[in-house]
Backbone as XML, in Angstrom:
<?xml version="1.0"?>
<chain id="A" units="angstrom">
  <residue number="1" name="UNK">
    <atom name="N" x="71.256" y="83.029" z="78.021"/>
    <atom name="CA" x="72.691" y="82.902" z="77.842"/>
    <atom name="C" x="73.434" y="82.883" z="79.180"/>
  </residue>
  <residue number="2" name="UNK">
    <atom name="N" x="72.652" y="84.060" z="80.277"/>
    <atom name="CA" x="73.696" y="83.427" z="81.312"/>
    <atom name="C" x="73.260" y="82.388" z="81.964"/>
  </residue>
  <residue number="3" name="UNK">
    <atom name="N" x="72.173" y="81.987" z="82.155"/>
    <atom name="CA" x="71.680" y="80.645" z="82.811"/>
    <atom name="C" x="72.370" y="79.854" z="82.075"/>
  </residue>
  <residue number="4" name="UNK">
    <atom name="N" x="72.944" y="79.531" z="81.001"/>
    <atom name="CA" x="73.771" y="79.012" z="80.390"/>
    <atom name="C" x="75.602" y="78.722" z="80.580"/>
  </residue>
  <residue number="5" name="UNK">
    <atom name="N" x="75.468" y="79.924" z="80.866"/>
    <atom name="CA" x="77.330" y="80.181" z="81.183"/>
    <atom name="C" x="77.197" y="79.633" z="82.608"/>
  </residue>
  <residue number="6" name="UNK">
    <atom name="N" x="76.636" y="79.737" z="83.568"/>
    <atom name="CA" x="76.490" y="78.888" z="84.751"/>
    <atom name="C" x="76.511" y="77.423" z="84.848"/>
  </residue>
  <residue number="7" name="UNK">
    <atom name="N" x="75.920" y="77.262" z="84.040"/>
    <atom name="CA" x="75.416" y="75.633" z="83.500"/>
    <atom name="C" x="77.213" y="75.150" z="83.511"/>
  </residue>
  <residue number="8" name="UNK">
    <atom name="N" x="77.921" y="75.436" z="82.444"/>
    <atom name="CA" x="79.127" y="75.355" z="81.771"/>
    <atom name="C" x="79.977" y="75.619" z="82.807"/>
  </residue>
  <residue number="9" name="UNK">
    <atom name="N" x="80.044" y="76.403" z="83.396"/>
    <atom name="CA" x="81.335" y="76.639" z="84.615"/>
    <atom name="C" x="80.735" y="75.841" z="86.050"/>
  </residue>
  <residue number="10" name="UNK">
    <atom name="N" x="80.056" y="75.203" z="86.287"/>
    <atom name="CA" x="79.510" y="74.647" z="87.520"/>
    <atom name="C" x="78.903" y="75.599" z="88.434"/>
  </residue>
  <residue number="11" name="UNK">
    <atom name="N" x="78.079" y="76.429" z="87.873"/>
    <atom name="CA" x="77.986" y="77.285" z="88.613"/>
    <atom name="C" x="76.221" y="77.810" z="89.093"/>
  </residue>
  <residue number="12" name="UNK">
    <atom name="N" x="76.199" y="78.212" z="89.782"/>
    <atom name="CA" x="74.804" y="78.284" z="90.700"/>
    <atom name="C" x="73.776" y="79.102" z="90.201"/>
  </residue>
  <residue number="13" name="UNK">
    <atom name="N" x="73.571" y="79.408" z="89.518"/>
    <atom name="CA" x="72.561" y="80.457" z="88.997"/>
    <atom name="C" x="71.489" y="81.227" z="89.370"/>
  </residue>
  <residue number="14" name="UNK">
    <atom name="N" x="70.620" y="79.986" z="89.919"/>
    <atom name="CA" x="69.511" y="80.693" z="90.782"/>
    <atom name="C" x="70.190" y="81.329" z="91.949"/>
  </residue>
  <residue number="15" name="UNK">
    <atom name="N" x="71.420" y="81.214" z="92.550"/>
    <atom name="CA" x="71.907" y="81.795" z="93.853"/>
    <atom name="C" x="72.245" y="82.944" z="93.377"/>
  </residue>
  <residue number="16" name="UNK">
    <atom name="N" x="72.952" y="83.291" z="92.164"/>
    <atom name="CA" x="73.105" y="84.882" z="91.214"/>
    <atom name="C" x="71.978" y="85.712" z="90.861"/>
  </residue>
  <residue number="17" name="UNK">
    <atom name="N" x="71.000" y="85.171" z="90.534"/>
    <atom name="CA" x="69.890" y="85.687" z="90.351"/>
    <atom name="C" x="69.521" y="86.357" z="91.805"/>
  </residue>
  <residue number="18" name="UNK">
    <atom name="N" x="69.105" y="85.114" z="92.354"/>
    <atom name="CA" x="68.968" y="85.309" z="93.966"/>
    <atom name="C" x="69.592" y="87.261" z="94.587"/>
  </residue>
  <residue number="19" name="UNK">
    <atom name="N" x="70.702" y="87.183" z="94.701"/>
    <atom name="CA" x="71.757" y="87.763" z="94.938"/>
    <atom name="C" x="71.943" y="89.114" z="93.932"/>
  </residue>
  <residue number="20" name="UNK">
    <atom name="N" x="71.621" y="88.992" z="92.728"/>
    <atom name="CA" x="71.584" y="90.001" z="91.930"/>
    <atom name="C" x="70.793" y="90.383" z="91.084"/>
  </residue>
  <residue number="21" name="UNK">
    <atom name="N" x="69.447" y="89.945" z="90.959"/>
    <atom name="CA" x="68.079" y="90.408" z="90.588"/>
    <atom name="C" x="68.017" y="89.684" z="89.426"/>
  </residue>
  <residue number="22" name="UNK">
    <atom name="N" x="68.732" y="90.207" z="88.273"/>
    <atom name="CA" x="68.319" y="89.963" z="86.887"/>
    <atom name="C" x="69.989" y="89.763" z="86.262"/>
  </residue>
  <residue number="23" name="UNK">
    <atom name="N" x="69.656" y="89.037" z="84.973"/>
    <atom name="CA" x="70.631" y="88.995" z="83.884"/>
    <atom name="C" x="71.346" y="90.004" z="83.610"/>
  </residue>
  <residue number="24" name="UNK">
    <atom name="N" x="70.746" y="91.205" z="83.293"/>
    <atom name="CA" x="71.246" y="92.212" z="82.789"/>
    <atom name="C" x="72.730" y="93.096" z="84.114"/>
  </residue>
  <residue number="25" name="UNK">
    <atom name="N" x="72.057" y="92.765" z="85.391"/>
    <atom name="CA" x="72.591" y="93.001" z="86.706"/>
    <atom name="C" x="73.957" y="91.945" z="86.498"/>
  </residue>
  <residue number="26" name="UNK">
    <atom name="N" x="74.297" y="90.511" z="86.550"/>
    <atom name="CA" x="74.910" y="89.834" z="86.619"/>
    <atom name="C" x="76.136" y="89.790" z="85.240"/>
  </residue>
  <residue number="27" name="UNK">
    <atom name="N" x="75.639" y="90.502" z="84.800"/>
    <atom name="CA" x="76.602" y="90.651" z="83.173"/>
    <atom name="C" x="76.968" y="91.843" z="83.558"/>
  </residue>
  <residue number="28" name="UNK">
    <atom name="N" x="76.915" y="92.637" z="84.168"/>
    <atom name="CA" x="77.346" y="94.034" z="84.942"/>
    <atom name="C" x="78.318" y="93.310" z="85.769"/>
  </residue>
  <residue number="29" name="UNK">
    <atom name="N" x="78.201" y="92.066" z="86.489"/>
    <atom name="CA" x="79.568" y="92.009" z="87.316"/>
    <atom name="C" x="80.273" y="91.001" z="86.899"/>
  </residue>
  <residue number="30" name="UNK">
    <atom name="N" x="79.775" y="90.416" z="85.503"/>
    <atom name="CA" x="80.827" y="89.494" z="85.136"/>
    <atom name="C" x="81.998" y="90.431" z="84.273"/>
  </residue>
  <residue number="31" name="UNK">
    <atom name="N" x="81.417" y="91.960" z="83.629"/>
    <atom name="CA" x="82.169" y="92.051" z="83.145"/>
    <atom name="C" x="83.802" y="93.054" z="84.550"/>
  </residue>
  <residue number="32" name="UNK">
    <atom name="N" x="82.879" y="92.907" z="85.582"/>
    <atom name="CA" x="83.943" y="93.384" z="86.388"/>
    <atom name="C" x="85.121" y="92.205" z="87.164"/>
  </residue>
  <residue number="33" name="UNK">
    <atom name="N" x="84.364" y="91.101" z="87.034"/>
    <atom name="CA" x="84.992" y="89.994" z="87.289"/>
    <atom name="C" x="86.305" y="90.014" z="86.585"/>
  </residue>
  <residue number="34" name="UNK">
    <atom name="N" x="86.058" y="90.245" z="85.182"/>
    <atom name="CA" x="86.638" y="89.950" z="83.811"/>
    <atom name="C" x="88.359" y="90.786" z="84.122"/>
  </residue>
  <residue number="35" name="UNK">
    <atom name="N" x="87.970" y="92.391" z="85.043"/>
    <atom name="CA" x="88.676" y="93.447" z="85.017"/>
    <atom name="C" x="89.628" y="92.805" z="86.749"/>
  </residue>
  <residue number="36" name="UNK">
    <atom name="N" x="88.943" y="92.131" z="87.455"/>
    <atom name="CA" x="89.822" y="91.308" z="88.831"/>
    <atom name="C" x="91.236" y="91.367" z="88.208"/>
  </residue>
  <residue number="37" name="UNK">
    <atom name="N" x="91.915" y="91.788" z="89.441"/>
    <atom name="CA" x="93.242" y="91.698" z="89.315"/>
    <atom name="C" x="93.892" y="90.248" z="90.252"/>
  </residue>
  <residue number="38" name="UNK">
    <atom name="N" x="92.651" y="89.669" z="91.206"/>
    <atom name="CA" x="93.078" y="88.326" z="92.062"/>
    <atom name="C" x="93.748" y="87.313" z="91.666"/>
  </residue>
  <residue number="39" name="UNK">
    <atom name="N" x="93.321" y="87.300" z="90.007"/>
    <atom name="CA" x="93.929" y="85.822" z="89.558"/>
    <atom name="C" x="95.155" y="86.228" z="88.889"/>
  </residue>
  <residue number="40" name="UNK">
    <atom name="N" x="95.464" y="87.400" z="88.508"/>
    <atom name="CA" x="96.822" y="87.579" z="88.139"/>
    <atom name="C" x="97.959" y="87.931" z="89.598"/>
  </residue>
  <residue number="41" name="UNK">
    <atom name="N" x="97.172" y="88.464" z="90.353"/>
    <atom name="CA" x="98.560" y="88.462" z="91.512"/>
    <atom name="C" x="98.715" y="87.111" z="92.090"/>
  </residue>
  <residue number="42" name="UNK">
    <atom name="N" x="97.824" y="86.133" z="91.992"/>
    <atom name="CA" x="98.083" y="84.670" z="92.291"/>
    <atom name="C" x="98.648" y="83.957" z="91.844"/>
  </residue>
  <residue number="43" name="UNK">
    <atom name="N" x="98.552" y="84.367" z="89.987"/>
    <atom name="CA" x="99.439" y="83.441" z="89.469"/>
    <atom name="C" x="100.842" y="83.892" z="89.342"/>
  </residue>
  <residue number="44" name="UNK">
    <atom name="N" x="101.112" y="85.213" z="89.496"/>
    <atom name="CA" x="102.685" y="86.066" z="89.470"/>
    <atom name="C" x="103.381" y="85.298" z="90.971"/>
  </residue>
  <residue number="45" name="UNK">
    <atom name="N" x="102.343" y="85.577" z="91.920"/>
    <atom name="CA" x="102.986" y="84.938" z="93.498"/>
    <atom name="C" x="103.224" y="83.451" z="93.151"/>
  </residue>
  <residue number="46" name="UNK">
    <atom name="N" x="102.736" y="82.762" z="92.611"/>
    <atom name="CA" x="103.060" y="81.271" z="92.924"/>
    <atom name="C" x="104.432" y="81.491" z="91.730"/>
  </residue>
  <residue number="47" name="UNK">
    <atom name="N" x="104.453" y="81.568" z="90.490"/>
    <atom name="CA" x="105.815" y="82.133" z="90.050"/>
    <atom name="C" x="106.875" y="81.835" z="90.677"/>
  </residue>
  <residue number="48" name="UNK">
    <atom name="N" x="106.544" y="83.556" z="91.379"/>
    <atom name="CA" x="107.918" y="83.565" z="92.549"/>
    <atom name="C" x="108.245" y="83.116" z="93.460"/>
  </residue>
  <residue number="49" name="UNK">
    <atom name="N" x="107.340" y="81.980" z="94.024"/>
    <atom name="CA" x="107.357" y="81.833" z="94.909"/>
    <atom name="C" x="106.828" y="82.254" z="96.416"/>
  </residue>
  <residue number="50" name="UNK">
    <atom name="N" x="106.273" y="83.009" z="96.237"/>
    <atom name="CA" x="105.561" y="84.398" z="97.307"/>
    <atom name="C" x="103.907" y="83.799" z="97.782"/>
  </residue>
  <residue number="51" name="UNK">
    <atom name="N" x="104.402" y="83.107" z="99.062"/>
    <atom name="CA" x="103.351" y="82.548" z="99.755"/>
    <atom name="C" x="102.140" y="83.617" z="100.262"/>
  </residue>
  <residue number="52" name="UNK">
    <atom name="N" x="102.844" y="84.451" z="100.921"/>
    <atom name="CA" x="101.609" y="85.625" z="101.537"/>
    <atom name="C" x="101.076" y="86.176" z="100.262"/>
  </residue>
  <residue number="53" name="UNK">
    <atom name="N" x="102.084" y="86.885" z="99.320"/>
    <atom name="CA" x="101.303" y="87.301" z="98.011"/>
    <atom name="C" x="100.137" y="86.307" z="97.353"/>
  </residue>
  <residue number="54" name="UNK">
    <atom name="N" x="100.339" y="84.691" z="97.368"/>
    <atom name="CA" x="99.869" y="84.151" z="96.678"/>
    <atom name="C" x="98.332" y="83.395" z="97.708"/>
  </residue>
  <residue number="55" name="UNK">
    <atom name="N" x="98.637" y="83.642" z="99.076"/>
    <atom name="CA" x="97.682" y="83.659" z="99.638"/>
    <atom name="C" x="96.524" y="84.695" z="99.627"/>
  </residue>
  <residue number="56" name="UNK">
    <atom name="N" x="96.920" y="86.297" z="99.851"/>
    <atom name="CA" x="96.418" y="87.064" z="98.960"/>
    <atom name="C" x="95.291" y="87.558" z="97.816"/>
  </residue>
  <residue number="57" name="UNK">
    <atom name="N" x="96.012" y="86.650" z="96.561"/>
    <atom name="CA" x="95.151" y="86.675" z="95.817"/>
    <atom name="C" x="94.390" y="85.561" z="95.693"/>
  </residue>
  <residue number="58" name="UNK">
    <atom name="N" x="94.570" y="84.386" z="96.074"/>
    <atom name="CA" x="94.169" y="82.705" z="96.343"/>
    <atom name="C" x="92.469" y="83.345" z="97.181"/>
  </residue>
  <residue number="59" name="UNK">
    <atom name="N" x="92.412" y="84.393" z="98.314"/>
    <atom name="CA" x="91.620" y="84.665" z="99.092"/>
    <atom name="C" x="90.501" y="85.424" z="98.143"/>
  </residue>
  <residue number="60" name="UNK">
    <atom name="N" x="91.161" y="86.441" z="97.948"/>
    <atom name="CA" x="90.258" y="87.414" z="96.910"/>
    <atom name="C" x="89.379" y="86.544" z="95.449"/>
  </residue>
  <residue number="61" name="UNK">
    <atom name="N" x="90.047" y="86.019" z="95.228"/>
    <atom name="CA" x="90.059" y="85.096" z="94.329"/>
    <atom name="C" x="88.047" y="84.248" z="94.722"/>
  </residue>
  <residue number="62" name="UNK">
    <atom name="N" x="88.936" y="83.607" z="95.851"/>
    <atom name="CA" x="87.538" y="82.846" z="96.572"/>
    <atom name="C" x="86.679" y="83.574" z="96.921"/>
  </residue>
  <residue number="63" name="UNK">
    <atom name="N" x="86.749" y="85.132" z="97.628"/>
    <atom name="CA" x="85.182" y="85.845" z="97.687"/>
    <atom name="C" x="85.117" y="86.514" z="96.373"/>
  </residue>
  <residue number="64" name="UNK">
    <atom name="N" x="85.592" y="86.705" z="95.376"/>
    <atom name="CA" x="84.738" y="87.042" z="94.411"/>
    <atom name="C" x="83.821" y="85.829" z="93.769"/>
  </residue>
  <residue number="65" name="UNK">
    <atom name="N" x="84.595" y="84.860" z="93.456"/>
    <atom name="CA" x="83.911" y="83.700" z="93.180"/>
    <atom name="C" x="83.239" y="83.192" z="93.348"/>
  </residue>
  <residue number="66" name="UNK">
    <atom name="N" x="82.837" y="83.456" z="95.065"/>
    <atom name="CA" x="81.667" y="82.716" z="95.583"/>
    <atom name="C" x="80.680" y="83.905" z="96.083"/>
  </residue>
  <residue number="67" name="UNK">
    <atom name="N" x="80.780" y="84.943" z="95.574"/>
    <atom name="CA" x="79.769" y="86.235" z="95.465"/>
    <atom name="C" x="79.324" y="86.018" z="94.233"/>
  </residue>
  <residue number="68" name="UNK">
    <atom name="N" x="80.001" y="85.829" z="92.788"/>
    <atom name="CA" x="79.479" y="85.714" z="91.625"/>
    <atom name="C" x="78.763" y="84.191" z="91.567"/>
  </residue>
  <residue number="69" name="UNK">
    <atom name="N" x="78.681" y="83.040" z="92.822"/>
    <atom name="CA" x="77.784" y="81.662" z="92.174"/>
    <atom name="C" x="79.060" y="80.654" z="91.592"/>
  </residue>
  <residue number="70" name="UNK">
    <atom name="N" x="79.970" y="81.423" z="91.230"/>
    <atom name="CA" x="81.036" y="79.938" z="90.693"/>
    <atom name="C" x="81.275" y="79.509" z="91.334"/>
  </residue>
  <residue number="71" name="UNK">
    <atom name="N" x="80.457" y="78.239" z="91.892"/>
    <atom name="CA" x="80.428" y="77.115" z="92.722"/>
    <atom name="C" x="82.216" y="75.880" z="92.663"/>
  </residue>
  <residue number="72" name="UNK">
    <atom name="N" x="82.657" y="76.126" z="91.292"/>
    <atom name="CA" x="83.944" y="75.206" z="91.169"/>
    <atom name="C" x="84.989" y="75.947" z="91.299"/>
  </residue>
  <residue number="73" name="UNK">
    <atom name="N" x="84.957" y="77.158" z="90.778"/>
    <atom name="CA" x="85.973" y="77.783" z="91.298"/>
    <atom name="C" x="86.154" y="78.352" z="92.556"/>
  </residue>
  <residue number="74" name="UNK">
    <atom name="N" x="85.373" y="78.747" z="92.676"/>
    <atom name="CA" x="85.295" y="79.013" z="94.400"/>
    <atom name="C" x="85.761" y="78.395" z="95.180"/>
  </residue>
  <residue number="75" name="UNK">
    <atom name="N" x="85.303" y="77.076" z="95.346"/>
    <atom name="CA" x="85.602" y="75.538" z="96.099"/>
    <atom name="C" x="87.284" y="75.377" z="95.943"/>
  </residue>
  <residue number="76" name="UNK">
    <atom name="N" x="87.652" y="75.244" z="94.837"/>
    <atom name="CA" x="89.144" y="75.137" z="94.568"/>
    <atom name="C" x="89.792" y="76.184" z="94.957"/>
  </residue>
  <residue number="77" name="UNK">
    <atom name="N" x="89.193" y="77.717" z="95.075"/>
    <atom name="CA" x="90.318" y="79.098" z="95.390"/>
    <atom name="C" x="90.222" y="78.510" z="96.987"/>
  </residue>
  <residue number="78" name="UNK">
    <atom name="N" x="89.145" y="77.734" z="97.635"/>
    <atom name="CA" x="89.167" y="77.507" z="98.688"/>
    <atom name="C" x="90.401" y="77.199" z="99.218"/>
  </residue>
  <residue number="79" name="UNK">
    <atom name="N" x="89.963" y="75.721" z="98.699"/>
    <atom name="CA" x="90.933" y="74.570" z="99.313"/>
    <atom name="C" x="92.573" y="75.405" z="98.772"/>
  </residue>
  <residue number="80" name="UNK">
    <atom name="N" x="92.544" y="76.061" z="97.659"/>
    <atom name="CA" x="94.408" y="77.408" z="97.755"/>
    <atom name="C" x="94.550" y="77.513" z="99.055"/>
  </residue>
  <residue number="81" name="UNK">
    <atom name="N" x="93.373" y="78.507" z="99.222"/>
    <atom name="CA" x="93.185" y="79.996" z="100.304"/>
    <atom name="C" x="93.792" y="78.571" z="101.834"/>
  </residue>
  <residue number="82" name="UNK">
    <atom name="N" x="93.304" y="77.725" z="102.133"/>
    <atom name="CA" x="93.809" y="77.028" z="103.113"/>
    <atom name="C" x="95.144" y="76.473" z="103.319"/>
  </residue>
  <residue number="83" name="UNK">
    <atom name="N" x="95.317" y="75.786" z="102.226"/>
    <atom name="CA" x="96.543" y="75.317" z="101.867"/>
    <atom name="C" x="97.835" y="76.217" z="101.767"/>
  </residue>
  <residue number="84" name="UNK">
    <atom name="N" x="97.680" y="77.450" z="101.690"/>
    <atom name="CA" x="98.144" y="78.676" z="101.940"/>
    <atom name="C" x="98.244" y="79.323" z="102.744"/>
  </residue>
  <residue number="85" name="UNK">
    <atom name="N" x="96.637" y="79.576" z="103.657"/>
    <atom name="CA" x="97.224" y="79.664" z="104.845"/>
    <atom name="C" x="98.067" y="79.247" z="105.903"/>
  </residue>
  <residue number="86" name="UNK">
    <atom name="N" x="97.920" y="77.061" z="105.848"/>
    <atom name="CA" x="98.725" y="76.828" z="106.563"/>
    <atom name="C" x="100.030" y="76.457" z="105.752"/>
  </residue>
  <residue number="87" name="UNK">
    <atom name="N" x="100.672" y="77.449" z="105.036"/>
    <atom name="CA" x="101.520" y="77.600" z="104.830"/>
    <atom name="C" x="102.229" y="76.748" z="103.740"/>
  </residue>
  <residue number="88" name="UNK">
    <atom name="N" x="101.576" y="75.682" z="103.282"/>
    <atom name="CA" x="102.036" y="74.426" z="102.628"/>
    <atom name="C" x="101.857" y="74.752" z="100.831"/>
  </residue>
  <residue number="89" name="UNK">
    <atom name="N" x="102.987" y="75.637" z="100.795"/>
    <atom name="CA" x="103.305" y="76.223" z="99.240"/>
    <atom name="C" x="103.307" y="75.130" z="98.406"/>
  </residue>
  <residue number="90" name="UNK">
    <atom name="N" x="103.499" y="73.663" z="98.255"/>
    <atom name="CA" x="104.007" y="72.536" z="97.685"/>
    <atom name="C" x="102.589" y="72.117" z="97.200"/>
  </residue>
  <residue number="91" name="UNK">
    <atom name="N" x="101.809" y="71.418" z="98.088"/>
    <atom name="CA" x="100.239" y="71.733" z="97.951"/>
    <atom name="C" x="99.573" y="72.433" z="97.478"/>
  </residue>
  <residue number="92" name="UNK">
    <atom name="N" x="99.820" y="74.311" z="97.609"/>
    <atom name="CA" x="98.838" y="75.447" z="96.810"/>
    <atom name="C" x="99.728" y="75.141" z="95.416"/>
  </residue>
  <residue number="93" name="UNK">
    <atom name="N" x="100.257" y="74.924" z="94.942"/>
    <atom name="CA" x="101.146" y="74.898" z="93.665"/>
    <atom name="C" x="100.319" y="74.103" z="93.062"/>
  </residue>
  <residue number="94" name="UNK">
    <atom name="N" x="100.362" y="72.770" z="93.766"/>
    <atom name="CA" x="99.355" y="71.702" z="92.413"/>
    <atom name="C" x="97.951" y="71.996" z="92.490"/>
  </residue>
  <residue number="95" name="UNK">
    <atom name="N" x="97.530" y="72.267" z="93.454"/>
    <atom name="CA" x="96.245" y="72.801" z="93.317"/>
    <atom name="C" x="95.687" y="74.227" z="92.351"/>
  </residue>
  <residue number="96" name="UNK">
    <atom name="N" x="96.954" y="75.113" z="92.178"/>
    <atom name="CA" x="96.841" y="75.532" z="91.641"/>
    <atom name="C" x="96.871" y="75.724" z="89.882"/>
  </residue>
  <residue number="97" name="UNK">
    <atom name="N" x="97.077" y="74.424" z="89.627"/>
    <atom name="CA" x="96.527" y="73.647" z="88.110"/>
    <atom name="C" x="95.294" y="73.563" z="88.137"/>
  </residue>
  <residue number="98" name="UNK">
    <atom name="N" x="94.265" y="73.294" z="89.228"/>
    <atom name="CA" x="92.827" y="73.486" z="89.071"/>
    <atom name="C" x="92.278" y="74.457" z="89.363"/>
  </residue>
  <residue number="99" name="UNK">
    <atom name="N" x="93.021" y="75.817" z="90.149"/>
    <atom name="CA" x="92.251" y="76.717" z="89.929"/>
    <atom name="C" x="92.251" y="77.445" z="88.633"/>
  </residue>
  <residue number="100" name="UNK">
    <atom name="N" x="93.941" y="77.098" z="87.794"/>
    <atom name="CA" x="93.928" y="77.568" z="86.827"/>
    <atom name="C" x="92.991" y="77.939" z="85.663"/>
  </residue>
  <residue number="101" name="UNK">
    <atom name="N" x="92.670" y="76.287" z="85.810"/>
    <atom name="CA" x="91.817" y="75.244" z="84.556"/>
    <atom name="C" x="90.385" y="75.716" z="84.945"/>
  </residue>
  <residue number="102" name="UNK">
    <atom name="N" x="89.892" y="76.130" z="85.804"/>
    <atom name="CA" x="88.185" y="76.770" z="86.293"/>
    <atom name="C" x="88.378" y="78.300" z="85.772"/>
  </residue>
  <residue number="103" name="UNK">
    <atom name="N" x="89.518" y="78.930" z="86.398"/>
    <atom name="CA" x="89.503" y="80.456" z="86.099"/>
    <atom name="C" x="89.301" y="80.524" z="84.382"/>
  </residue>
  <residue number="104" name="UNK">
    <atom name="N" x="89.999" y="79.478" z="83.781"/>
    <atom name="CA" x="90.091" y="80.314" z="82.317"/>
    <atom name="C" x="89.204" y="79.681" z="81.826"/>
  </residue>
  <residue number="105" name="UNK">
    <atom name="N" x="88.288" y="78.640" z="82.563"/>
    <atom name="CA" x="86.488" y="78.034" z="81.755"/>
    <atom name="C" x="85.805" y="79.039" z="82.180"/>
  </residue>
  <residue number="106" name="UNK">
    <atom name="N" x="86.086" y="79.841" z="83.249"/>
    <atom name="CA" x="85.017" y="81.123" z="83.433"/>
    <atom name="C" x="85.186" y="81.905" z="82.447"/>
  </residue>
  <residue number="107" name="UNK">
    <atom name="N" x="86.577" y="82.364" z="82.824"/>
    <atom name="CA" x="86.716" y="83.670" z="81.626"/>
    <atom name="C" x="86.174" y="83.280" z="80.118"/>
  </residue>
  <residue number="108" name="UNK">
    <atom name="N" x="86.660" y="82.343" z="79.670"/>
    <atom name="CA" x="86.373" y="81.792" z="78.165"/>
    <atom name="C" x="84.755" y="81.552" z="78.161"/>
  </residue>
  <residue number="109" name="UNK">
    <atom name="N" x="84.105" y="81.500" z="79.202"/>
    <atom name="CA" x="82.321" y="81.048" z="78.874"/>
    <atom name="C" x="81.699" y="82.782" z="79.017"/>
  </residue>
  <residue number="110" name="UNK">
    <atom name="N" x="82.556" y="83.642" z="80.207"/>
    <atom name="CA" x="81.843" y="85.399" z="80.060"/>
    <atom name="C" x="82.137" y="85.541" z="78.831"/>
  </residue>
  <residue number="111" name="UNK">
    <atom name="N" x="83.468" y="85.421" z="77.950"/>
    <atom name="CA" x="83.926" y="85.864" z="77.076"/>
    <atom name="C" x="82.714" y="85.936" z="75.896"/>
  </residue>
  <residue number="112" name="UNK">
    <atom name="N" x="82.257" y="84.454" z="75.387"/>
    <atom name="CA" x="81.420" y="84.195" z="74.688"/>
    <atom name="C" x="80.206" y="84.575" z="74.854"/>
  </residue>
  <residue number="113" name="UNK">
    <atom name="N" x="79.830" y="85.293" z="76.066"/>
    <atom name="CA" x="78.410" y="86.083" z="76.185"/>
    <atom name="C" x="78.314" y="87.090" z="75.848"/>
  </residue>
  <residue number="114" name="UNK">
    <atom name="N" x="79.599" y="87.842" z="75.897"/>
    <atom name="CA" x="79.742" y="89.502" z="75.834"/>
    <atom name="C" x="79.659" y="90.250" z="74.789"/>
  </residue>
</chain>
């Protein structure tokens, strides 16, 4: 099942395994993934408008993501996390329709394992 949920979110599996031994290990941090507060202070900052806030969580966002193997989301909190840094709020905004659209195929594929 999780070699599966990897499959479905673009995501790396053998590098999770790699990285975290076994299944049973990796469902231990999806369900902490699940509890991340990154993607909600990202999406409250872009809201308001709040570049550093939304850089912030845009960052956190990307090392959890690419510690857990989600190869698509990761890539996209990336290209935020830059677009943010150099400052170009107009840019992290639309991009942030695709990190949206990855965050909630993750959540919705842990969901169905748990």
């Amino acid at each position: 099942m999780v070699e599966e949920l990897y499959e479905k979110i673009g995501g790396d599996y053998k590098k999770a395994i790699s990285r975290m031994s076994d299944d049973e290990r990796i469902k231990k941090y999806l369900r902490y993934f699940l509890a991340d507060e990154s993607y909600k202070q990202l999406e409250e900052a872009i809201k308001k408008g709040d570049c550093e806030e939304a850089f912030k969580g845009a960052h956190t966002l990307k090392g959890v993501s690419q510690n857990m193997a989600f190869e698509v989301l990761g890539k996209v909190s990336e290209e935020m996390t830059e677009e943010l840094r150099a400052k170009n709020f107009d840019r992290a905004k639309r991009t942030f329709e695709k990190v949206e659209k990855e965050y909630k195929k993750v959540v919705e594929q842990i969901k169905r394992i748990m």
